[in-house]
C-alpha positions in Angstrom: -12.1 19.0 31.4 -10.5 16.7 28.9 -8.2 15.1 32.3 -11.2 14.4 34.0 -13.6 13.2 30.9 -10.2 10.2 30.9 -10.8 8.9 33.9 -14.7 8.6 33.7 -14.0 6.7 30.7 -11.0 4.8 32.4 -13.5 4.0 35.5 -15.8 3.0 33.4 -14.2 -0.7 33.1 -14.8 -1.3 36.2 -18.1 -1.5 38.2 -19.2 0.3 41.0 -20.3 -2.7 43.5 -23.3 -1.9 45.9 -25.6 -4.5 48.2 -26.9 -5.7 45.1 -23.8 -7.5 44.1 -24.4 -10.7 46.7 -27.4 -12.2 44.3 -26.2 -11.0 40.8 -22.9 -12.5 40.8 -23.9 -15.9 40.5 -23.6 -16.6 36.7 -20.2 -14.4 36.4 -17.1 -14.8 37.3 -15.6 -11.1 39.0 -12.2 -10.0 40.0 -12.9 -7.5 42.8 -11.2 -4.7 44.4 -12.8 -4.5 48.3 -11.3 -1.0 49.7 -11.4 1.6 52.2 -12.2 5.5 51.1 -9.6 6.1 53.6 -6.7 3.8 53.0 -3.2 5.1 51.7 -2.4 2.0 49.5 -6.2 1.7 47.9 -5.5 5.2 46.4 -2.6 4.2 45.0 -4.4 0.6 43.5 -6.9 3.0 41.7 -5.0 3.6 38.7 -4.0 0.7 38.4 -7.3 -1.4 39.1 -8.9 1.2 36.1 -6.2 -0.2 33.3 -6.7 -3.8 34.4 -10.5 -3.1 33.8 -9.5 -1.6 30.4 -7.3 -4.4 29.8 -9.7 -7.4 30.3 -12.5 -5.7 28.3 -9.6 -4.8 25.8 -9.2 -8.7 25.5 -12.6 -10.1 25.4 -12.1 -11.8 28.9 -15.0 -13.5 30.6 -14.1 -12.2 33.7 -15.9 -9.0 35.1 -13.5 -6.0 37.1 -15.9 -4.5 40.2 -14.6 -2.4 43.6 -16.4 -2.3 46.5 -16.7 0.3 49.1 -16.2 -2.9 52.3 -16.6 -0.3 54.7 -20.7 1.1 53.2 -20.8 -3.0 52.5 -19.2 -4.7 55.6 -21.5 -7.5 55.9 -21.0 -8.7 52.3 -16.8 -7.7 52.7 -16.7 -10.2 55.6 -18.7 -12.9 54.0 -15.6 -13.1 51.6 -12.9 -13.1 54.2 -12.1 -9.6 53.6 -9.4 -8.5 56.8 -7.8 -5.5 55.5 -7.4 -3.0 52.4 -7.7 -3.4 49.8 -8.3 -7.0 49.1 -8.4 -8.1 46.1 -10.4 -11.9 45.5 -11.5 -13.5 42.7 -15.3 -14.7 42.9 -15.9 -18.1 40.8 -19.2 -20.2 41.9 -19.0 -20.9 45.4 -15.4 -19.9 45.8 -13.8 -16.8 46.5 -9.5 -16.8 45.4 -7.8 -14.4 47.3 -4.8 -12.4 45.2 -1.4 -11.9 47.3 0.9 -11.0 44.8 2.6 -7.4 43.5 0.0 -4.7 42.8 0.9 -4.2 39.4 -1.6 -4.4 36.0 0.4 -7.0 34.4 0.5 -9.4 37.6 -3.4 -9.0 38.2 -4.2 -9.6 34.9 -2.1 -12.6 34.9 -3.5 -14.3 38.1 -7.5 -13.2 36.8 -6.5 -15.5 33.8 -5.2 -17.9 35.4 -7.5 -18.9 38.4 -10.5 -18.0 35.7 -9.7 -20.7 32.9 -9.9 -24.2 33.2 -8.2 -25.7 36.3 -6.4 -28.7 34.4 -5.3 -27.6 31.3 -4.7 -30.4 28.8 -1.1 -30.8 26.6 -2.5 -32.5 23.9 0.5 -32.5 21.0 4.4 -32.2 21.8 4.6 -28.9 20.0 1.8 -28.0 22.9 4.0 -29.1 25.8 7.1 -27.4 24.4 5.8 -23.8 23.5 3.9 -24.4 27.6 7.5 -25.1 29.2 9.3 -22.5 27.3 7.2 -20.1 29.1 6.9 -21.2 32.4 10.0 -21.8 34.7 7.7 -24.1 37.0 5.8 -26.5 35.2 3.1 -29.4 37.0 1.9 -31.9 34.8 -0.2 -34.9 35.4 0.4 -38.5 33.3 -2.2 -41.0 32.4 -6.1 -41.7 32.7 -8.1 -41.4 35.9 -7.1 -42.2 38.9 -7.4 -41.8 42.4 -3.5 -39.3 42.0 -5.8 -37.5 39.4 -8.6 -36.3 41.6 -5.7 -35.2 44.4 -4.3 -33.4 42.2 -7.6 -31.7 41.0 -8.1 -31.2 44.6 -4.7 -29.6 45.1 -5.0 -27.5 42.0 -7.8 -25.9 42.6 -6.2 -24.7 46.3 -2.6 -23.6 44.7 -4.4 -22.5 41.0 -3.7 -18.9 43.3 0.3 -19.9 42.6 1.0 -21.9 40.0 -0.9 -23.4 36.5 -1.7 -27.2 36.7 -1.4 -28.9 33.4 -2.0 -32.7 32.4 -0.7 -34.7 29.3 -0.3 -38.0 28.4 3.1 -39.4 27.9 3.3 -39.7 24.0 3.8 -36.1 24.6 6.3 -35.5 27.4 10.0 -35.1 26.0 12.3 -38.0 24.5 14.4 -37.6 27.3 11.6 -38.2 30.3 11.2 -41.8 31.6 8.6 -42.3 34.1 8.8 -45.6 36.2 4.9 -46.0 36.4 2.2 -44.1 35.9 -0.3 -42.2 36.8 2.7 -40.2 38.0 2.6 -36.1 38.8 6.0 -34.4 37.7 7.7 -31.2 37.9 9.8 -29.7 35.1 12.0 -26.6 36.4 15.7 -25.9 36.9 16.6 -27.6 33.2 15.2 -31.3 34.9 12.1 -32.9 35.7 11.5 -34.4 39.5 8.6 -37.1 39.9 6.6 -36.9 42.7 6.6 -39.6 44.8 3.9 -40.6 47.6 6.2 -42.7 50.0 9.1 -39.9 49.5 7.6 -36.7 49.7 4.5 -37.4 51.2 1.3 -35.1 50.7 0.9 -33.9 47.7 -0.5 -30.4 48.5 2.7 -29.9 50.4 5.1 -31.5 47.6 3.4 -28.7 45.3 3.8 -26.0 47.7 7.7 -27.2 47.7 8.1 -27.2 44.2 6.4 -24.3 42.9 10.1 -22.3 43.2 12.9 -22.7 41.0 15.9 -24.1 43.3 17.7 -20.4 43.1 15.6 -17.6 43.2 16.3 -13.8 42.8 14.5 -13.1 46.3 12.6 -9.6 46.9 10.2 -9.1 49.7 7.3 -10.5 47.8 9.1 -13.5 47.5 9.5 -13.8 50.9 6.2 -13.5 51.7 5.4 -16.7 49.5 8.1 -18.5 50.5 6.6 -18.5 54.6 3.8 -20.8 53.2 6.1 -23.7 52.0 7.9 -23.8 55.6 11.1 -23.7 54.3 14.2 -22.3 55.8 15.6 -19.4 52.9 19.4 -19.3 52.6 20.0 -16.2 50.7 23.2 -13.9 50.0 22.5 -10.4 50.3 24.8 -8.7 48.2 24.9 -5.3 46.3 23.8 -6.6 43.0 25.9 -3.7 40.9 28.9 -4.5 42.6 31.0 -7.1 40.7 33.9 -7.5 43.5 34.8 -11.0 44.3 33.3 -11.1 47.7 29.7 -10.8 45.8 29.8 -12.8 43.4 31.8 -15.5 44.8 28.7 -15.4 47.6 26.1 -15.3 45.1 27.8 -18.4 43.3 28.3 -20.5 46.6 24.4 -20.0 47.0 23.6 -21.2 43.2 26.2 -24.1 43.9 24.5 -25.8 47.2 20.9 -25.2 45.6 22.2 -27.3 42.3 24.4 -30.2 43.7 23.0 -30.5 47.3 19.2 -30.4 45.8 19.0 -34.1 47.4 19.9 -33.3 50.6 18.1 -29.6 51.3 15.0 -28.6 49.0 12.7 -30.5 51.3 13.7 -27.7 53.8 15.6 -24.9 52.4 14.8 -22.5 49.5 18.2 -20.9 48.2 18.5 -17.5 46.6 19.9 -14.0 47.0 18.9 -10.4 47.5 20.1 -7.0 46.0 20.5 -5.0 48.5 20.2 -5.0 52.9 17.1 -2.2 53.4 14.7 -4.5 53.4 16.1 -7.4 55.4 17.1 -5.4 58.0 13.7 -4.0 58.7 12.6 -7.4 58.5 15.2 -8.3 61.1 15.7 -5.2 62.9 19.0 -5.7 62.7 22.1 -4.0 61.1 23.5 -6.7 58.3 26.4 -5.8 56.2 26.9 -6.4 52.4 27.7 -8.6 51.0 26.5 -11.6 53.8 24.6 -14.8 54.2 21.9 -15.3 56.3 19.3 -18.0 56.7 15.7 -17.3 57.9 12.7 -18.6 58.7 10.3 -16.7 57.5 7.3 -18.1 59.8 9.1 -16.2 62.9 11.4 -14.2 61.1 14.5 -16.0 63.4 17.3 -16.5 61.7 21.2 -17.6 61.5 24.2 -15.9 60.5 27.7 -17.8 59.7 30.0 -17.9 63.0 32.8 -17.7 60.7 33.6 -17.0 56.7 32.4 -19.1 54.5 34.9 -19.2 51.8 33.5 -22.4 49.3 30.4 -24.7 49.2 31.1 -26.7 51.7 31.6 -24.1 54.3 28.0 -23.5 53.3 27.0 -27.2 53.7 28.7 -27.2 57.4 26.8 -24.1 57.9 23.6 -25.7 56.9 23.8 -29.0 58.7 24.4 -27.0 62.0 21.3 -25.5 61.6 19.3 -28.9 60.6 21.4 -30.8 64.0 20.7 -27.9 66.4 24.0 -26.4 66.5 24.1 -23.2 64.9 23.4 -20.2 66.9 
């Protein structure tokens, strides 16, 4: 009795969401689970979607937790874009944010707060900027007063506030080391550096954003993956048995993290550079029979992709290999 008295108290957090729902949520902002009584992977969310109810009570947060039956409530599931289950969206005003990343407490938690809170956030002292960029490894910030770059990047943020934070300062703030050759200017700090974004160079700057919201060398899983099809970026990863500390994996590994750092020029526009522990899930990806340690480069958008025609034994092996694939070449 005790088991199931728990769980009332855990479901609690989180409100039961009927036809009702489309009128009342107007003056709230909800972070919603839309499921199926039938579907596999709801059941499993279920735990988890009761602690992050728990959790955002626990913390005072503004923002409500509901979950809605979209199969009793179709009409109102497909007015949000709901496709499959569970979705899980976050409902602010007029728009809806749909949540894409790992099913975990901590990670839904993080995004509700995120896309919830203010879509600029202002930097206003150095002490502010420095305890920001020591904890995030991707950090946007706009420089100086309004501008026409200010509301495009107020229109861009509040597209990508689903991926990254958008922060603005002014430059009394910014680090000693930063020089900016005009301003207003939009700048990414990431990978120890700072890169300026810069209109003739790199274009849009919804699609400069969507570049930059990786560091240059990522530990790549199958979420990552996933993300990284939206940038449309090639991914050069080495797959390698992450335990195994024989040369042939870590000299891969290091090759990788060498291109991404001195070649940044010549590929980020295009490539994302990284590796992954481990073939299972690459293979299934590619129905094909990779072995470990090995580099492969894929496009994640069609899920074609390029294997070395010979070893690659230093970085420049891995340039050649690279600028095959960029001229047509590579098989």
């Amino acid at each position: 009795a005790v088991v199931v008295h728990v769980v009332a108290s855990d479901a609690g957090f989180v409100e039961d969401l009927d036809e009702s729902f489309k009128e009342n949520r107007k003056d709230d902002i909800w972070l919603v689970d839309f499921y199926a009584p039938w579907c596999g992977h709801c059941k499993k969310l279920e735990p988890v979607w009761n602690e992050v109810g728990i959790e955002m009570r626990n913390m005072g947060s503004p923002v409500k937790v509901g979950k809605m039956d979209a199969t009793s409530f179709s009409s109102i599931a497909s007015e949000f874009g709901v496709r499959g289950y569970p979705t899980i969206k976050l409902l602010k005003g007029d728009l809806a944010y749909n949540y894409r990343g790992p099913r975990t407490k901590d990670d839904i938690i993080e995004f509700a707060n995120r896309v919830a809170g203010p879509l600029i956030r202002p930097l206003p002292s150095q002490h502010m900027f420095e305890h920001v960029q020591k904890r995030h490894r991707v950090l946007f910030v706009y420089v100086g007063g309004e501008s026409p770059l200010k509301e495009k990047y107020i229109e861009v943020a509040s597209e990508l506030i689903v991926y990254t934070y958008f922060f603005s300062a002014s430059e009394d703030v910014l680090p000693e080391y930063v020089t900016l050759p005009e301003l207003p200017a939009v700048m990414v700090f990431k990978d120890g550096t700072y890169f300026v974004y810069d209109e003739y160079e790199d274009g849009d700057l919804s699609s400069w954003i969507n570049r930059e919201r990786f560091q240059g060398y990522l530990n790549v899983d199958g979420f990552t993956l996933y993300e990284l099809g939206d940038t449309g970026k090639l991914v050069a990863i080495a797959v390698i048995d992450d335990k195994n500390s024989s040369v042939e994996h870590t000299r891969l590994k290091s090759i990788i993290q060498e291109v991404a750092r001195d070649y940044r020029d010549h590929f980020h526009r295009d490539f994302q550079f990284g590796h992954m522990d481990g073939n299972d899930y690459i293979n299934s990806l590619l129905m094909d029979d990779l072995t470990v340690p090995t580099i492969v480069v894929l496009n994640t958008s069609n899920q074609q992709y390029f294997l070395p025609n010979r070893r690659i034994e230093n970085p420049e092996d891995m340039v050649q290999f690279i600028n095959n694939i960029l001229d047509g070449t590579a098989e």
